[in-house]
N, C-alpha and C positions, 0 to 999 in steps of 0.2 A: 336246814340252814338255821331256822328259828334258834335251835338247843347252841350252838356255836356264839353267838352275841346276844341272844336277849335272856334277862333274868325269870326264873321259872316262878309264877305265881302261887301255885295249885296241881293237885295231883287228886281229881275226884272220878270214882269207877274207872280207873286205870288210864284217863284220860289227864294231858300233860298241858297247863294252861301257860304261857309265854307272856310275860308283860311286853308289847310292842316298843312301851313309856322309857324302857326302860335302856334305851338308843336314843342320842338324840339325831335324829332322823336330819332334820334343819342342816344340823355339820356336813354332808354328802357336800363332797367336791366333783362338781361337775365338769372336770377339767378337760378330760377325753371328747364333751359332748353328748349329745344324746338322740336317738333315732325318733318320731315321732310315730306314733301306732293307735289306729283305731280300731276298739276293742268290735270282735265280733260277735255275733249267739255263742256258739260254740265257747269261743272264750270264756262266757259269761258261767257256763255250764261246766269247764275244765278249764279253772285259770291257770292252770300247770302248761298247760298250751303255749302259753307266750312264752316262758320262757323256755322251753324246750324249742321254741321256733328261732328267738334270738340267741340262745346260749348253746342250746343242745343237751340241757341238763334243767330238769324239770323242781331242782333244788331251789333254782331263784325266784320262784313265782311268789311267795310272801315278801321279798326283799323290794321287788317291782310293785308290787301295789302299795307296800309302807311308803315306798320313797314318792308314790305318787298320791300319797293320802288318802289312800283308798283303805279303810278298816273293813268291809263287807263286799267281796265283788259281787254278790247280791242282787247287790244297790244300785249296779250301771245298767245301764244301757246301751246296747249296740251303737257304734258312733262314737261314743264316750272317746275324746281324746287322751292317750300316757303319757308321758317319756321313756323311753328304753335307754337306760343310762348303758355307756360304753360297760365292756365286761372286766377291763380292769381296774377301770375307776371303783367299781362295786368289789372287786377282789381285794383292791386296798383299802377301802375301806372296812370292811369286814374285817380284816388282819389285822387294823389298827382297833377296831372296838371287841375286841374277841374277848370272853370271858376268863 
C-alpha cells in the first residue's frame, strides 16, 4: 500500500524506503467513524494482524498505524489504544492522495 501514495525516499541493498511525510496524514476524514482496538502481543509481533482482522487484507497495516501516529509498532505496548478507521473512508482517501 506504502508504493500507491507515499513518495519513495531510497532504494539501498534492494531495500525500498517510503517517506511516511510525504501524506499529509492530519487530512484523513473521519467520516464513516472509527472502531476502537486494543493492540495485543501478537499484534505487536505481526502488525499485519490488524488489519487483516479488520479489513481481510493485510495491505493496510502501515495505513492503520500512520493514521494512528504510530511510526514503530515496536514501541507499543499490549493495551495500547488505535482507531480502526472505517474501510472506506481509508479507500477514499487513498484514491484521492495516490501518486
Amino acid at each position: 500500500m506504502r508504493h500507491k501514495v507515499m513518495s519513495q525516499l531510497e532504494i539501498q541493498d534492494q531495500v525500498i524506503v517510503y517517506d511516511s511525510q510525504s501524506i499529509r496524514w492530519d487530512d484523513f476524514d473521519w467520516t464513516l467513524g472509527y472502531q476502537k482496538h486494543f493492540i495485543t502481543k501478537d499484534e505487536i509481533l505481526k502488525g499485519y494482524l490488524i488489519a487483516e482482522n479488520f479489513y481481510g487484507d493485510v495491505n493496510y497495516e502501515s495505513v492503520i498505524f500512520l493514521l494512528n501516529s504510530i511510526s514503530d509498532p515496536w514501541d507499543m505496548v499490549p493495551g495500547t489504544e488505535i482507531r480502526i478507521p472505517n474501510l472506506v473512508d481509508v479507500q477514499t482517501f487513498l484514491l484521492n492522495n495516490s501518486k
